[in-house]
C-alpha positions as CSV (number, residue, x, y, z in Angstrom):
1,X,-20.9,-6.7,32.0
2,X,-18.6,-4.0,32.5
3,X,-16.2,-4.9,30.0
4,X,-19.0,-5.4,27.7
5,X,-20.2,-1.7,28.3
6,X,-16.9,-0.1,27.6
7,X,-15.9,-2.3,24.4
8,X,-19.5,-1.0,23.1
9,X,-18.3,2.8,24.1
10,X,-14.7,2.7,22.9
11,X,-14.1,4.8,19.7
12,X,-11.6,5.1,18.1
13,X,-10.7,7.9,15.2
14,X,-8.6,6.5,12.4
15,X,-6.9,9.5,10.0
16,X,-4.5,8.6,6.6
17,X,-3.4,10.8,4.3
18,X,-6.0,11.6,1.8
19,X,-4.4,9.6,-0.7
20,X,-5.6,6.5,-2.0
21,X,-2.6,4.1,-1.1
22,X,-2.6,5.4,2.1
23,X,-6.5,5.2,2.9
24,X,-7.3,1.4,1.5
25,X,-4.8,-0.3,4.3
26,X,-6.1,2.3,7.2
27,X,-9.9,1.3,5.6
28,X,-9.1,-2.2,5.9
29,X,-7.6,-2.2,9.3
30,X,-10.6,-0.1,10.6
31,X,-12.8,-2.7,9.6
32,X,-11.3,-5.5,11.6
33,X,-11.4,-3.0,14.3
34,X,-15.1,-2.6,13.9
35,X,-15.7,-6.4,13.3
36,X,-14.5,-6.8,16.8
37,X,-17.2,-4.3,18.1
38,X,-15.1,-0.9,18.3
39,X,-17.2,2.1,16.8
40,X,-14.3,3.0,14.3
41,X,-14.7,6.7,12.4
42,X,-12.2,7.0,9.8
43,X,-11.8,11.1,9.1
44,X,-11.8,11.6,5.2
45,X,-10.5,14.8,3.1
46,X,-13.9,14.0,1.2
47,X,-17.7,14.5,1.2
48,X,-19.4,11.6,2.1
49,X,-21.2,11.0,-1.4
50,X,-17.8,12.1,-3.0
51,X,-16.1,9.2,-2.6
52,X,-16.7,6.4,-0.1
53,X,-19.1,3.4,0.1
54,X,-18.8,1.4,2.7
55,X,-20.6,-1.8,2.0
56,X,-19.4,-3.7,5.3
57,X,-21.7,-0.9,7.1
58,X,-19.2,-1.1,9.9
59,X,-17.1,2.5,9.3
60,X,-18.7,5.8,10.0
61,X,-16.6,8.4,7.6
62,X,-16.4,12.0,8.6
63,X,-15.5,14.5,5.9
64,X,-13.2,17.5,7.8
65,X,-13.3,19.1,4.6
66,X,-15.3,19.6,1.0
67,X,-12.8,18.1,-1.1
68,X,-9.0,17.4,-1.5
69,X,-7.1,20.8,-2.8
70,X,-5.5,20.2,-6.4
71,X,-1.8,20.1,-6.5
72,X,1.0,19.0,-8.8
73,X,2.9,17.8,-5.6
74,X,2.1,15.5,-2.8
75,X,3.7,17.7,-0.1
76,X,2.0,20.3,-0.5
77,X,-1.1,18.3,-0.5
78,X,0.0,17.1,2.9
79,X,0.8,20.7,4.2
80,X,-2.6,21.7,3.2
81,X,-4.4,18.8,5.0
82,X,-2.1,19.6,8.2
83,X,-3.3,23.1,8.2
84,X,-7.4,21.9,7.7
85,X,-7.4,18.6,10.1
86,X,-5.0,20.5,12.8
87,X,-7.8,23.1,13.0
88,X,-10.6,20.2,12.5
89,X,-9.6,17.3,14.3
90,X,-9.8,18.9,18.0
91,X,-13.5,20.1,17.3
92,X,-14.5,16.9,15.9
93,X,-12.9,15.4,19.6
94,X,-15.5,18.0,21.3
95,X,-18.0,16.6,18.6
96,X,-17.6,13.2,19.2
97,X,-17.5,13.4,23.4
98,X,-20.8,15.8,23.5
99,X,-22.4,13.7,21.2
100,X,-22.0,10.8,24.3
101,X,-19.4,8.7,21.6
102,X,-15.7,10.2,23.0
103,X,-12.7,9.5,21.3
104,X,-10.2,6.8,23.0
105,X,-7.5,6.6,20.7
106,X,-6.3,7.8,16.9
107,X,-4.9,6.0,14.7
108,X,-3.2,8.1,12.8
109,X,-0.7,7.4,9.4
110,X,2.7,7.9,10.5
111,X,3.6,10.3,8.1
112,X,1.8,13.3,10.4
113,X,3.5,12.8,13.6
114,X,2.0,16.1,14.8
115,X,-1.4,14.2,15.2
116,X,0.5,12.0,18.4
117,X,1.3,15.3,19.7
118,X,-2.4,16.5,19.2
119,X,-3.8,13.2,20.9
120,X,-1.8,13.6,24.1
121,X,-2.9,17.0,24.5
122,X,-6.4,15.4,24.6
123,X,-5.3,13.0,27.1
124,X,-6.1,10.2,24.3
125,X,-3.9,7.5,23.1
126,X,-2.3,7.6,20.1
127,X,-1.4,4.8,17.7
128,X,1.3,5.7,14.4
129,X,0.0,3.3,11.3
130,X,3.1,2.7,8.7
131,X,1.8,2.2,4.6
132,X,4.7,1.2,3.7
133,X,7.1,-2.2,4.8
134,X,8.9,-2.7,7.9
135,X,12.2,-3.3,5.7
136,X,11.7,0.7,4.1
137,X,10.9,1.9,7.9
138,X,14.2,0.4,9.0
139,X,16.2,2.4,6.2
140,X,14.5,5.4,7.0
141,X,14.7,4.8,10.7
142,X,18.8,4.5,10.0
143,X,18.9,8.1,7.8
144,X,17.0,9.6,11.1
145,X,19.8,8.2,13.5
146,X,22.2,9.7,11.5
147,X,23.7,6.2,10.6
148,X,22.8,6.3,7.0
149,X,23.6,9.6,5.1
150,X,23.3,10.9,1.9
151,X,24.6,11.4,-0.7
152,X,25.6,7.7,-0.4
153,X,29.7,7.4,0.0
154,X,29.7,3.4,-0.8
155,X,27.7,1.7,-3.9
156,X,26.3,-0.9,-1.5
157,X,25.2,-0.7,2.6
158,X,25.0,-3.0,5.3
159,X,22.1,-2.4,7.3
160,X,21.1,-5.0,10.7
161,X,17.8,-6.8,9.6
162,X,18.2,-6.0,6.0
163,X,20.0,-7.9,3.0
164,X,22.9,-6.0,1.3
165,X,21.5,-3.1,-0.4
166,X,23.0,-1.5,-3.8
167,X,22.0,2.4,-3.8
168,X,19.5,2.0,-6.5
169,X,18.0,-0.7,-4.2
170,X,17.0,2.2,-1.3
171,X,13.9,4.1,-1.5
172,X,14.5,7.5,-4.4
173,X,14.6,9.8,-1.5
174,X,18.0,8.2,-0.8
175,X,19.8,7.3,-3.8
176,X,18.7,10.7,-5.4
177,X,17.9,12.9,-2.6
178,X,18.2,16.7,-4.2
179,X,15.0,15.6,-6.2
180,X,13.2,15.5,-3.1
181,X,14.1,17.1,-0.7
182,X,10.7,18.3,0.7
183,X,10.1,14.2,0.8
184,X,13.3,13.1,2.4
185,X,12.6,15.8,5.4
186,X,8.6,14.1,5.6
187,X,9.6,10.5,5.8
188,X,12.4,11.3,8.5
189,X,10.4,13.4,10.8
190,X,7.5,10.0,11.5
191,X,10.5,9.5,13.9
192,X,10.8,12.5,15.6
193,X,8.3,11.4,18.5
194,X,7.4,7.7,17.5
195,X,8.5,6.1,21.1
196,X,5.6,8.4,22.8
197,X,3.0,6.3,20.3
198,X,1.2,4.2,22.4
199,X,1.5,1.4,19.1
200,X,2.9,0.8,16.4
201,X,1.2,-0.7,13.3
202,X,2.9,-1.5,9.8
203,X,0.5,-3.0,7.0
204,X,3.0,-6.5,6.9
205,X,3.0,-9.5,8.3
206,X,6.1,-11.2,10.5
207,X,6.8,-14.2,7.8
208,X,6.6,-11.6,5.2
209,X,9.7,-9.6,7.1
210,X,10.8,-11.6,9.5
211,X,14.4,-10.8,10.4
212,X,13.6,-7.0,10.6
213,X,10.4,-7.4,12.3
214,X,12.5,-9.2,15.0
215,X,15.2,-6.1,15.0
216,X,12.6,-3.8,14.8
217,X,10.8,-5.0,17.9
218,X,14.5,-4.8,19.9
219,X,13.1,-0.5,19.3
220,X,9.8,-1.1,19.4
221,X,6.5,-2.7,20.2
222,X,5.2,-2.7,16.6
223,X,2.4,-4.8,15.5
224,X,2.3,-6.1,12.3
225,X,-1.4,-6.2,11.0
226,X,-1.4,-7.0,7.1
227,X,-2.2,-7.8,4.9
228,X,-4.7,-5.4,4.6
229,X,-6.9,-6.2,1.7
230,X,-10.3,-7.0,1.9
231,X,-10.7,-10.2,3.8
232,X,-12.7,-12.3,1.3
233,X,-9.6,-12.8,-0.7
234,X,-7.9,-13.8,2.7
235,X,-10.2,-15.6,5.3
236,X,-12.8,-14.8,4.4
237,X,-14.6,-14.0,7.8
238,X,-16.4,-10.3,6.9
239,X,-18.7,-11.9,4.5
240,X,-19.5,-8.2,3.1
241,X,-15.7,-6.9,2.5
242,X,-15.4,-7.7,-0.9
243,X,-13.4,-4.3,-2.4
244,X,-11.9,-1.8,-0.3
245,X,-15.2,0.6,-0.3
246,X,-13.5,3.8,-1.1
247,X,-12.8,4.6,-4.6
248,X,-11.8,8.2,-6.0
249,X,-11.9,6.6,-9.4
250,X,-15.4,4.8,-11.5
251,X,-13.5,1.4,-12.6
252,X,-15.5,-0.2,-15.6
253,X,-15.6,-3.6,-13.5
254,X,-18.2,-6.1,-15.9
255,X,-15.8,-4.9,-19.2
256,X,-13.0,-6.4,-17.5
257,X,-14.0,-9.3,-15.9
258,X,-15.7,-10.3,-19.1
259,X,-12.5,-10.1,-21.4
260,X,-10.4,-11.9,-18.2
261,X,-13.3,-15.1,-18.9
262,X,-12.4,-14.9,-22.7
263,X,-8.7,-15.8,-21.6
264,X,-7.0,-19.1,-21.0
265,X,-5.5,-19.7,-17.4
266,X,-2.7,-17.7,-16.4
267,X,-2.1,-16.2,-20.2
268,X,-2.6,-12.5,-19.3
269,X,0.1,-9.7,-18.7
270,X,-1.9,-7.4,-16.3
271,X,-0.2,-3.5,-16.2
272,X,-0.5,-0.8,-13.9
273,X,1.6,1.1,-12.5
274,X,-1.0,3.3,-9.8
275,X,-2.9,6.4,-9.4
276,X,0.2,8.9,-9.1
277,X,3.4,7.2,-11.0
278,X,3.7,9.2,-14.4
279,X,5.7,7.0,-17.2
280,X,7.1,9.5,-19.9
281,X,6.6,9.3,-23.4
282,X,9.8,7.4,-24.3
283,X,9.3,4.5,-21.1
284,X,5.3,4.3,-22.5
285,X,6.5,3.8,-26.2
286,X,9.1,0.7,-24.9
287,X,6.7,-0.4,-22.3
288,X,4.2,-0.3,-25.4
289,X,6.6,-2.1,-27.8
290,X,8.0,-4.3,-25.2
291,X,4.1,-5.9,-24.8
292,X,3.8,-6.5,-28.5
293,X,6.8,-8.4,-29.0
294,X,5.9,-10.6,-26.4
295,X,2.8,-11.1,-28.2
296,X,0.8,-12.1,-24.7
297,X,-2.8,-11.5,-23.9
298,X,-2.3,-8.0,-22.4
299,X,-4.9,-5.7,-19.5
300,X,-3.5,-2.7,-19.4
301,X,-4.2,0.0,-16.9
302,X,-3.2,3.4,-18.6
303,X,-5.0,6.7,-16.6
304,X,-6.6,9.2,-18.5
305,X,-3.6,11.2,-19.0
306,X,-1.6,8.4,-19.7
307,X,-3.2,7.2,-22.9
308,X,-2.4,10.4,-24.9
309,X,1.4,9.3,-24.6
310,X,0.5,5.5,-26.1
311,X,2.1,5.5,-29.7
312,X,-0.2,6.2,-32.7
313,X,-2.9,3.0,-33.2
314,X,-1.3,1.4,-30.6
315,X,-4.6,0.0,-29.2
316,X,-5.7,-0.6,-32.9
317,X,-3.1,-2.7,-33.3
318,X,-3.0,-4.9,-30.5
319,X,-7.1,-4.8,-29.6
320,X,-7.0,-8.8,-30.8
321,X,-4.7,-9.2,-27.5
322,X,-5.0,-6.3,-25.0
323,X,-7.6,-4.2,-23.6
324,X,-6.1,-0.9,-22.3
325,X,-8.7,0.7,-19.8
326,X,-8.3,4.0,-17.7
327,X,-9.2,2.0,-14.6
328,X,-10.3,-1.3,-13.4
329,X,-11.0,-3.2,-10.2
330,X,-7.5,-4.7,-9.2
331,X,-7.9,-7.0,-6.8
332,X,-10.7,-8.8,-9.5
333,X,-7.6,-8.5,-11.9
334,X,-5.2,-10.4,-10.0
335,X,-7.6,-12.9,-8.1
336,X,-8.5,-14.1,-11.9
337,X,-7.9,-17.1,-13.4
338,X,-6.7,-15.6,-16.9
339,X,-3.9,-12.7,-15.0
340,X,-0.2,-15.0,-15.1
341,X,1.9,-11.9,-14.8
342,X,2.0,-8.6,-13.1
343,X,3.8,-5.5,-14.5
344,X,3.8,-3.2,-11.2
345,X,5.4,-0.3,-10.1
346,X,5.9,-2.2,-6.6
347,X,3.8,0.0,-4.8
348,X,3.6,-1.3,-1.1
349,X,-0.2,-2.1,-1.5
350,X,0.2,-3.8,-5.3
351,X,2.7,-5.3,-3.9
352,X,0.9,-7.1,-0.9
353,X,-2.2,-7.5,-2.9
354,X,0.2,-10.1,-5.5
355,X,1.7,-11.3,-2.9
356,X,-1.3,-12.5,-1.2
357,X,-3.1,-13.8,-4.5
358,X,-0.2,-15.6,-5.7
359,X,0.4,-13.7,-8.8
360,X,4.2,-13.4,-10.3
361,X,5.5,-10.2,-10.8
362,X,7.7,-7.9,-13.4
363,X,8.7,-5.2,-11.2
364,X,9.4,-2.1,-12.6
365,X,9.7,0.6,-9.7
366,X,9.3,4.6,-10.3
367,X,10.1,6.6,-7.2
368,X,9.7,6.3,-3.1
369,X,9.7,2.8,-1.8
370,X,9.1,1.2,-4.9
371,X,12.6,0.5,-5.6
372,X,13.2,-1.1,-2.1
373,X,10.3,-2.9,-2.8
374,X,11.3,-4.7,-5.9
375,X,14.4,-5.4,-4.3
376,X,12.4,-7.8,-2.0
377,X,10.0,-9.1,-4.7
378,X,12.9,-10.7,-6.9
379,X,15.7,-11.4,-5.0
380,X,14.1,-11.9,-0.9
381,X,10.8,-13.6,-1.6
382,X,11.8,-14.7,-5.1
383,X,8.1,-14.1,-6.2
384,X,9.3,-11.9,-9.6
385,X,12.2,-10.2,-12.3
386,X,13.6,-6.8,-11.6
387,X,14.0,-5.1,-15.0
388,X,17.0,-3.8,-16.1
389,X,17.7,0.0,-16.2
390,X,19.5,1.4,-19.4
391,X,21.7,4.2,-18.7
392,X,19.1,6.6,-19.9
393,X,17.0,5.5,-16.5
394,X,14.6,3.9,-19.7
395,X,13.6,0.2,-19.6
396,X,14.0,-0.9,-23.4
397,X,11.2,-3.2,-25.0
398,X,13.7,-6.3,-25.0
399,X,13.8,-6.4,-21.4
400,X,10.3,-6.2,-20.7
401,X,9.7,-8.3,-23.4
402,X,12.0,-10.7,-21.5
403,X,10.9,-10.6,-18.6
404,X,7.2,-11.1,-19.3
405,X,8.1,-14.1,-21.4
406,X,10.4,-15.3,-18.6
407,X,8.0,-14.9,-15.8
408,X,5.2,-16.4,-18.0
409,X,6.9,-19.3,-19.8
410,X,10.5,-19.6,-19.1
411,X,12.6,-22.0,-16.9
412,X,12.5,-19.2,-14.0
413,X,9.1,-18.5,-14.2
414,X,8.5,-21.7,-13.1
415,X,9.9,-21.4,-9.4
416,X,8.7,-18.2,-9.3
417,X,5.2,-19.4,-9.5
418,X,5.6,-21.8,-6.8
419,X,7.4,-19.5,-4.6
420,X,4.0,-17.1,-5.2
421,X,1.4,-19.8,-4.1
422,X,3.5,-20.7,-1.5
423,X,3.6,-16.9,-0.2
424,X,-0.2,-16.7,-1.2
425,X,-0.8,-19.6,1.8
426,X,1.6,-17.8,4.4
427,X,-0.4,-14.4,3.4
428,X,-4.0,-16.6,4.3
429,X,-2.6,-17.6,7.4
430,X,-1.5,-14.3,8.7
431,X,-5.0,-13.3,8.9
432,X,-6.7,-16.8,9.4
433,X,-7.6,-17.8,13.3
434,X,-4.3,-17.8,15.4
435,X,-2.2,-16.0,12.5
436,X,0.3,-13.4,13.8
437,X,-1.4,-10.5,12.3
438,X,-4.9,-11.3,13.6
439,X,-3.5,-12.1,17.0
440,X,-1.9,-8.7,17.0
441,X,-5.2,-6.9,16.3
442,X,-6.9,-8.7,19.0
443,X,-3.9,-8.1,21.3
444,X,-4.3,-4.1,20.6
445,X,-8.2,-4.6,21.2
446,X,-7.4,-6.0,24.6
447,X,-5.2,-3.6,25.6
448,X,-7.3,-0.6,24.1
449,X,-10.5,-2.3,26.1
450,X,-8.2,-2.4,29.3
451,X,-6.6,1.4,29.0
452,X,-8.4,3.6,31.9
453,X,-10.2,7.3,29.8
């Protein structure tokens, strides 16, 4: 009875970065949480009729703020949300404990550290959420130690848990660091008080990363929890979790969905490259050229100010194979039967999502982890091609038109689908009844429920 009493009671505050990558895993994760019976609040840099929907009805959203501040650059997006939620976040503790609902732990994304600091000043527990892979943690972990430092003196490192790494195979902070050094300083300091976290969470799963999830856990009592996409595409257990229920963008989903039907089976080249990558006019017009040659069915995802840099009747042209749409509901996209092939800027969420739908990929990688990722994607899981850089840094049309007919039709392609289903069924049973990543949310539950406030 008592237990029962305090796992109705214990709350816990969940608080990403207001950026859409980093939300949709914390959003997912709090919705397990709540599943299991914890009130879960997840603290948002948005009005509540701004952006979220939450259609499990399990995740109370508190806004700290009226909307997100405009900027050019992500850092200073972050310093500004610093300086609202450090001001924010202790009255909305008061909030929450006169209100007879007080705070037990917050979950916060590990790229504000300052918020563990915060939490122990409460007297709560406090519990660092990574959106990015174990294997990119571990490189940045080494650059904090001091054991890997830039600029790189070798063209290839050596790293315990990791495969050999060429520099354009480590995160752009690394391999390029005067382009951002702002960035390089953020990633490094998640570190700086990471053993006083009472938990560790990274949105993978141990088959997924297995050898540096074991060295990892010689440092650390992480917990891997992915993946975190909604669990109808996985198990299938929260009936209602269907999309992520936050959007900051209006996705045309019926348009979509009813040009996938008109498709044969695993015949479309799906394209998107996120909601902060910016391609440049040249890359565009080769990525652009690249598709027609290949002459495949085509959904391309090009934001709004994206499509200006498409070349002249380029949609004209190719509207009896593609469809080139500002937005559209991704996980519908790659869960289809038409979508064979996914260009992807490797982002760590895109990246899961394939991975756990069984979808090939062509990974072409911008900035941040994305080049890390890719790394994993063709040569580690063997689930896609890396494109070839020219020494421009452009991709030419021949080598994305290779590699989508590769991936699609060729010899390769071929093991590279049945590596992706086979990933697809280790993804399922991360999160199906006895899976590693289920077990580890039900183990943090336990020890949450057992923690004296």
């Amino acid at each position: 009875m008592e237990r029962e009493r305090v796992h109705k009671t214990t709350h816990i505050l969940v608080i990403p970065l207001p950026i859409q990558g980093h939300i949709n895993p914390m959003l997912q994760f709090s919705k397990r949480l709540a599943s299991k019976g914890l009130k879960v609040t997840l603290v948002t840099a948005f009005s509540n009729n701004e952006a979220t929907h939450n259609q499990a009805g399990l995740i109370r959203f508190e806004p700290i703020c009226n909307g997100l501040e405009e900027s050019d650059k992500i850092e200073n997006m972050v310093e500004w949300f610093q300086n609202i939620a450090s001001k924010r976040l202790p009255e909305l503790i008061v909030k929450q404990e006169t209100n007879g609902f007080p705070v037990s732990c917050l979950v916060y994304d590990s790229a504000m550290p300052w918020i563990l600091d915060l939490a122990k000043r409460h007297g709560l527990s406090g519990a660092s959420f990574f959106t990015h892979s174990c294997a990119v943690a571990c490189i940045y972990y080494y650059l904090h130690q001091d054991l890997l430092r830039v600029p790189l003196k070798e063209p290839q490192v050596s790293l315990a848990g990791l495969p050999s790494l060429k520099a354009h195979d480590l995160p752009s902070f690394i391999y390029d660091p005067g382009s951002y050094p702002s960035f390089l300083k953020l990633v490094i300091s998640r570190f700086s008080n990471l053993t006083k976290a009472d938990w560790i969470f990274f949105s993978s799963f141990d088959n997924l990363e297995k050898e540096v999830v074991s060295w990892m856990r010689t440092l650390w009592r992480i917990k891997t929890i992915g993946p975190t996409i909604p669990s109808m595409y996985l198990d299938k257990r929260l009936e209602e979790d269907k999309d992520y229920g936050f959007g900051l963008f209006n996705p045309n989903a019926d348009a979509c969905i009813k040009w996938l039907d008109s498709k044969e089976v695993d015949s479309v080249v799906y394209l998107s490259f996120g909601s902060i990558a910016n391609l440049g006019n040249e890359q565009m017009e080769e990525l652009a050229e690249g598709l027609k040659r290949s002459n495949c069915n085509f959904l391309w995802v090009a934001r709004e100010s994206e499509v200006g840099k498409l070349p002249s009747k380029f949609v004209e042209e190719t509207s009896e194979k593609g469809l080139v749409v500002n937005w559209c509901p991704q996980l519908g996209v790659l869960s289809h039967r038409s979508t064979g092939c996914f260009v992807t800027h490797c982002g760590w969420n895109s990246t899961l999502e394939a991975l756990s739908l069984g979808v090939p990929m062509v990974a072409m990688p911008q900035w941040t982890d994305q080049t890390t990722n890719a790394k994993f994607v063709a040569d580690v899981w063997r689930v896609g091609l890396r494109v070839r850089v020219d020494p421009s840094g452009i991709v030419p049309r021949e080598e994305i038109e290779l590699c989508i007919r590769e991936v699609l039709q060729g010899e390769r392609g071929k093991g590279i689908k049945e590596n992706s289903i086979r990933w697809r069924e280790l993804a399922k049973e991360a999160v199906d009844e006895g899976g590693s990543s289920n077990n580890n949310i039900e183990e943090f539950v336990a020890e949450l429920l057992c923690k004296p406030y």
